[in-house]
N, C-alpha and C positions, 0 to 999 in steps of 0.2 A: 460726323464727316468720315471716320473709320470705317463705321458702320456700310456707308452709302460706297466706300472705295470699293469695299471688300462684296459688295451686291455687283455689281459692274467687275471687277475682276472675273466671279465667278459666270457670271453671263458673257464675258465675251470669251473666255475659253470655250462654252457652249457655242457660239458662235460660229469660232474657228472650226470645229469639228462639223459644225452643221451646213456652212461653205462647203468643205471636202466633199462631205458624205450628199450633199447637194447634188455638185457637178456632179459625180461618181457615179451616183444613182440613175442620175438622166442619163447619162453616157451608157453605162449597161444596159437601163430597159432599153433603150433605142434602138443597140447594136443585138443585147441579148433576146431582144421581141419578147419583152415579158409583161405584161399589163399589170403583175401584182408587184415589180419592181418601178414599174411607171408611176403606180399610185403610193408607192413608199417615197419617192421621190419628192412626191406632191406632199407628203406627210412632213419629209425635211424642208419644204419650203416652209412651211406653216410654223414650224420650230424656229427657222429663222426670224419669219414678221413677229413672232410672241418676243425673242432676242429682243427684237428693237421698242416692241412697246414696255417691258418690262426696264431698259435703259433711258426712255422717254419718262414714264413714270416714277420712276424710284428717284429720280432726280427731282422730279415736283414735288413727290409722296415726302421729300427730307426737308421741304424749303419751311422753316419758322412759324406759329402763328403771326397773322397777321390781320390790320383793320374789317376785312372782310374773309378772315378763317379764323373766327377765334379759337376753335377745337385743334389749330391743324390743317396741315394736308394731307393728313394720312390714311383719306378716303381715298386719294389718287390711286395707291397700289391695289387697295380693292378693286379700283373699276379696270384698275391694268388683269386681275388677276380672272374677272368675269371676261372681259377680253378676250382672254388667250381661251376661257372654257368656248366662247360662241365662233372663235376663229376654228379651234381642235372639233367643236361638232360641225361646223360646214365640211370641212376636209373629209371625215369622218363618212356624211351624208354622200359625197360625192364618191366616194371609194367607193361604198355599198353599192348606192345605184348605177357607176358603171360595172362591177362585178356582174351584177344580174343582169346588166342587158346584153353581157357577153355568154353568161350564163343561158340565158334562155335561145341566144343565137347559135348556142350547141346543142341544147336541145332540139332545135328546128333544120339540125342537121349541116349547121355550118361547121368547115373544118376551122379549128381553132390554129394558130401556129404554135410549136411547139418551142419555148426559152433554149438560150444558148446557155454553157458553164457560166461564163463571165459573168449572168445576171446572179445566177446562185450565189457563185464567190464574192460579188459584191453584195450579198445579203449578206452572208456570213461575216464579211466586215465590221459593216454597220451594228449588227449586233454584237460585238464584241469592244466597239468605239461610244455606240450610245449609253451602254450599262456602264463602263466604269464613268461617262460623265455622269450620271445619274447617281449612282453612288455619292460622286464627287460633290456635287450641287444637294443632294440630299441633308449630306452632315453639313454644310453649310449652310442651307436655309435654317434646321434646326438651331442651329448656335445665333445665326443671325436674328432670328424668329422673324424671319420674313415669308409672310403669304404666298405675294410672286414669284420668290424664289423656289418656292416650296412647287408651289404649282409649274414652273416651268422644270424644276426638275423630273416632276411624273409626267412631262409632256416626252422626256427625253427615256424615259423607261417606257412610255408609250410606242413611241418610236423603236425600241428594242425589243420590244414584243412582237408591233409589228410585223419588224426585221425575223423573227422567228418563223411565223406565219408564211411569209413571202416563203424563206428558205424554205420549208418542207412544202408549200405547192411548185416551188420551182423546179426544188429537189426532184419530188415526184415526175412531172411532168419530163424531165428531163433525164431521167436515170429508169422508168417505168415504161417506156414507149408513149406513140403517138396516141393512142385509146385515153392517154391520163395526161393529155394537155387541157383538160377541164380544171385539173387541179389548182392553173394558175390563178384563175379568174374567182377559183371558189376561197381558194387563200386570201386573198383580194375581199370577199365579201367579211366574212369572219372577222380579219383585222379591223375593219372597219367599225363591226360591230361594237367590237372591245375597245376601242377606240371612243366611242359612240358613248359607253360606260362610264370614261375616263374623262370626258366631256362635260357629261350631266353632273358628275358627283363635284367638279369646280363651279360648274353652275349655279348648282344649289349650296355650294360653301359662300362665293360671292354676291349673288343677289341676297343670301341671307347675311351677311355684313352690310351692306346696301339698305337694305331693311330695315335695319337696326335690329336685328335677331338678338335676344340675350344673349350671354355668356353659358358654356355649359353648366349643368346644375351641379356638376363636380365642383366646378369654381365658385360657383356663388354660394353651394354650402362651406367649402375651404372660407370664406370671405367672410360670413357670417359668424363661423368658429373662433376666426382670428379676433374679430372685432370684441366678441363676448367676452373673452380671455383681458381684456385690458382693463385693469384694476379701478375703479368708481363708472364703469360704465355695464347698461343690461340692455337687453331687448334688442340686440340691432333689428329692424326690421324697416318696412317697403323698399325692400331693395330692387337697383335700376343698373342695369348693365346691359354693355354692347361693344363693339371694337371700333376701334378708331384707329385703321391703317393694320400698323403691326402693334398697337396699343390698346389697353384697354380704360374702359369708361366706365367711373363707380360710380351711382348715386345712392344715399340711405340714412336714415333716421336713427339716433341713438336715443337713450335715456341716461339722467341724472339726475342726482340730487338737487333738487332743486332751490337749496338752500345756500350752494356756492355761489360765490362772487363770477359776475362775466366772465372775470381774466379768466380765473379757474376754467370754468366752460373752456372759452377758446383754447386753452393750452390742451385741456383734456379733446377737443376734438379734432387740434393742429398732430396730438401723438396718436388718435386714429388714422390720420391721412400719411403722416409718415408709415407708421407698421404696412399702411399696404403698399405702398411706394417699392418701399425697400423689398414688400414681396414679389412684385408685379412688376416694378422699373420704373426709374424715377419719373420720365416721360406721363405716366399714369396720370387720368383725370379724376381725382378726387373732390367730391362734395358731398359734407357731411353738415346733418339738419340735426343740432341738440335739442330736448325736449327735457321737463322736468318729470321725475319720476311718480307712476303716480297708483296709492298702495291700496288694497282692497277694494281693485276696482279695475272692469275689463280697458285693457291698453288698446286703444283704438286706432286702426293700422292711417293716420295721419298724416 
């Protein structure tokens, strides 16, 4: 329940900031005729709708197994965290494609309009309001170890990058003369791009939890280490890992002697599932398959 407050604390400060920097942004490009502050604009709306689906989710993502989730629901924030990458690459895709069709209508000898201060200043803003949130939600997600926070935090560094982009074609066009009012629309494209980056790399984090992607091989060799290190136990092996939410999923085969009594077994592979527990958080899905050990002779991965 800590946990889940402190997820939603830190998203609706995001929030409040993304309101602001919302209206602000529209009101500037409007007034300041800036197409690459119109489409930053369009970039904190998108900050906004991830806000609510990440408030919508994390709240399911916390709710108990139950008769039909025995693992959990802590695929929910996965699919909140794929979400926000397929909501950030539409935005992403639209930015681009009207940059260039502004783009090539100055190529064809349209005069483009040249931004006002206001649009700049309000970039300047925004980049200065999105980075320390992003900071902020940063060490949070990390301490949290939550996915969607994690990722809605790099949506709000997204967004400050953006906001850098914007300011130097604004900049430009605005402080350089009317010959570099291209600069807005090209600033506008770029952002987008990077944007486009930041997109894909949630994409392919999420649908690979989705998937049931293993675990990195860091972890599953750290996992394998730990297991071997537990005194009347060898071989861990066919080992089975994937994420479940902000949790992780173990499955694996140990060896023993196989002259001890059951209890024995059980206790000996009740103190494998704890050591990872306590490594990995109690929440952790542990199953572990004892086998009897078996000597001059190939261990067959079963």
């Amino acid at each position: 329940m800590k946990r889940e407050k402190e997820i939603y604390k830190v998203t609706l400060v995001g929030s409040v900031v993304n309101i602001i920097l919302l209206l602000l942004k529209f009101l500037a490009g409007i007034l300041g005729r800036s197409s690459a502050m119109i489409a930053d604009a369009v970039h904190s709306l998108s900050d906004f709708v991830t806000d609510i689906i990440v408030l919508v989710f994390v709240k399911i993502s916390n709710k108990p197994k139950d008769q039909t989730h025995d693992y959990g629901h802590g695929k929910f924030e996965t699919l909140a965290l794929t979400l926000i990458g397929v909501a950030l690459m539409a935005v992403a895709i639209g930015i681009v494609v009207k940059g260039a069709l502004k783009i090539a209508a100055w190529a064809n000898g349209e005069a483009l309009e040249a931004p006002e201060m206001i649009a700049f200043w309000a970039a300047i803003l925004s980049i200065v309001m999105k980075e320390a949130v992003y900071r902020y939600s940063i060490i949070k997600a990390r301490k949290l170890n939550s996915k969607a926070v994690e990722a809605n935090a790099w949506h709000h560094r997204s967004d400050a990058l953006s906001s850098i982009g914007t300011a130097v074609g604004i900049g430009g066009a605005v402080f350089m003369g009317s010959r570099w009012t291209i600069l807005d629309p090209i600033a506008s494209v770029v952002v987008g791009a990077f944007i486009i980056k930041v997109a894909f790399d949630l994409l392919k984090n999420g649908f690979g939890d989705l998937m049931e992607q293993s675990l990195p091989d860091s972890v599953e060799n750290e996992i394998l280490e730990l297991v071997a290190n537990v005194p009347g136990v060898s071989d861990p092996h066919n080992l089975k890992t994937r994420r479940i939410g902000n949790h992780y999923a173990i499955e694996l085969h140990i060896r023993m002697d196989g002259g001890i009594t059951l209890n024995e077994a059980h206790d000996k592979a009740s103190e494998v599932e704890q050591l990872l527990r306590r490594r990995y958080g109690e929440e952790t899905h542990v199953a572990v398959h004892a086998e009897p050990e078996k000597e001059n002779s190939l261990r067959p991965n079963s």
